[in-house]
VOZADREN-540748 format. One record per residue (C-alpha): residue in three letters; x, y, z. Coordinates in steps of 0.1 Angstrom, whole numbers, padded with zeros to 4 digits, always signed. Example, Ala and Ser with C-alpha at 12.3 -4.5 7.8 and 13.67 -1.06 7.14 Angstrom:
residues 2
ALA+0123-0045+0078;SER+0137-0011+0071;
end
This chain:
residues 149
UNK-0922-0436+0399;UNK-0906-0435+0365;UNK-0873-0452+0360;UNK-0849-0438+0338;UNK-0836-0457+0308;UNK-0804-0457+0286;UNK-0792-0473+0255;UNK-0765-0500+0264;UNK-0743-0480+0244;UNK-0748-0449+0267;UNK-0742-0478+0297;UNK-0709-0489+0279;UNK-0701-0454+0282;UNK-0709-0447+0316;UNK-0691-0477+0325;UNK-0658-0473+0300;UNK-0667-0505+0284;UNK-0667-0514+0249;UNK-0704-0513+0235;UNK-0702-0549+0220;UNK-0686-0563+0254;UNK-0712-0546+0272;UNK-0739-0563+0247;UNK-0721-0598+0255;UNK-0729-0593+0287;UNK-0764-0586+0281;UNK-0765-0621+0257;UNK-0750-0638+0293;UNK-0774-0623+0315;UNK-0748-0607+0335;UNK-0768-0573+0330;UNK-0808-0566+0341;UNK-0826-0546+0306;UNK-0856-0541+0298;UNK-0870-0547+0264;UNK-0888-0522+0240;UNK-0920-0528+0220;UNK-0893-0529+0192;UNK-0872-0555+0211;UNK-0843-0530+0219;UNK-0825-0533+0254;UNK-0826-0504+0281;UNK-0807-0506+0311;UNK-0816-0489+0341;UNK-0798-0463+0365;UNK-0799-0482+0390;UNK-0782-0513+0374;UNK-0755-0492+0359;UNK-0751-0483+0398;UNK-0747-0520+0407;UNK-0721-0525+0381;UNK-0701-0501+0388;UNK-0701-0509+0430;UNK-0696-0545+0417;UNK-0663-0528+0397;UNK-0653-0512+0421;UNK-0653-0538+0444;UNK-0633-0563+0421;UNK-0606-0533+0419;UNK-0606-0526+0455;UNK-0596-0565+0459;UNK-0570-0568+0428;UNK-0550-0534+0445;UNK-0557-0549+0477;UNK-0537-0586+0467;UNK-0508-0563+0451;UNK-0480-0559+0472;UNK-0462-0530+0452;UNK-0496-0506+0452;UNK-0491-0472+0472;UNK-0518-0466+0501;UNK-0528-0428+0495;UNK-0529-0409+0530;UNK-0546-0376+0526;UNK-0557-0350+0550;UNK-0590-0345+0528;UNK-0618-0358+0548;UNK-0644-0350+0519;UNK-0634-0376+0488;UNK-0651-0389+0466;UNK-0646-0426+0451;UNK-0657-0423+0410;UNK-0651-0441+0377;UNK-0632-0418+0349;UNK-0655-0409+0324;UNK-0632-0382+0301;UNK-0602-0368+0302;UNK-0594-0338+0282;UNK-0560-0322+0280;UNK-0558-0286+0264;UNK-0525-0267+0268;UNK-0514-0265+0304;UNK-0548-0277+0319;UNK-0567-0309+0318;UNK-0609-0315+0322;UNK-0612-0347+0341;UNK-0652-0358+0347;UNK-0656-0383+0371;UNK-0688-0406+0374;UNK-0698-0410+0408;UNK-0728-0430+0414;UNK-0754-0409+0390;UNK-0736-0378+0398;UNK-0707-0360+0374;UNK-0681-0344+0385;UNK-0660-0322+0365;UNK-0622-0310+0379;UNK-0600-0289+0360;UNK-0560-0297+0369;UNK-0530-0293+0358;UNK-0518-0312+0325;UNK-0489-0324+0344;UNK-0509-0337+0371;UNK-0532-0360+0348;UNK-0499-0372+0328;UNK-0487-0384+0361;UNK-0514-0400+0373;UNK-0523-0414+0337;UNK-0555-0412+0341;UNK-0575-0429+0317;UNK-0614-0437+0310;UNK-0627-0463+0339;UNK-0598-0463+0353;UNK-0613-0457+0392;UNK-0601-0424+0406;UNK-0605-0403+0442;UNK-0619-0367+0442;UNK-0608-0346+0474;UNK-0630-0315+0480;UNK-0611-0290+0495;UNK-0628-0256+0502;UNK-0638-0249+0467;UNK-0607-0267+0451;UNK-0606-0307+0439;UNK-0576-0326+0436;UNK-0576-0361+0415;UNK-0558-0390+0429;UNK-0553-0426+0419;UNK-0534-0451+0437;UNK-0507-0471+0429;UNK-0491-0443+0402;UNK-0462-0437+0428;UNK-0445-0472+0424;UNK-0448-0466+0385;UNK-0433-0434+0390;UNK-0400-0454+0410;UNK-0396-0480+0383;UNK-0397-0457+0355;UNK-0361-0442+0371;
end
């Protein structure tokens, strides 16, 4: 079985980390590499996966101990938990490409609809399948969107 391997700066990425925090946490031993004959990191898929459950779960229990965050009801059975990788406003439309486990995915919405929810990169983000139409959700925008008034 090969493993596939990335540069810590392509697991900074992934993760919307800052390369040289990401290589702190290599110096800690907070993240599993592998060295090269050269000496050079790698980081595995599968601990880029376990950092980002680990995020998730951190963010899950910081929205959880806030009183003011929104819980998002949908009818959408098929979502999708994912990091934000990009965000790319154009005009009236924005690209938003989600990292979910090793999958992308890639929504196109409204540009009013990403200003509102400000997405941002790693900021955690839900994609609900619809038919053959995505919508982007994050939670906790709507209490923002009462203070700002």
């Amino acid at each position: 079985m090969v493993v596939a391997l990335i540069t810590p700066r392509e697991a900074a990425g992934r993760l919307g980390v800052s390369y040289p925090t990401f290589k702190q946490w290599i110096y800690k031993g907070s993240v599993r590499t592998t060295r090269t004959a050269g000496g050079h990191h790698r980081v595995p898929d599968s601990e880029i996966d376990r950092l980002m459950a680990g995020r998730q779960t951190r963010r899950r229990d910081r929205r959880a101990a806030k009183r003011d965050d929104v819980i998002v009801a949908l009818s959408g059975r098929n979502q999708l938990r994912g990091i934000v990788e990009e965000v790319r406003v154009e005009g009236l439309l924005a690209q938003v490409r989600l990292r979910i486990g090793d999958q992308t995915l890639t929504a196109v919405v409204t540009r009013d609809a990403a200003d509102e929810l400000r997405l941002r990169r790693g900021d955690e983000a839900l994609a609900v399948i619809k038919a053959t139409e995505v919508m982007v959700g994050k939670a906790g925008v709507a209490s923002a969107q009462r203070a700002r008034r």
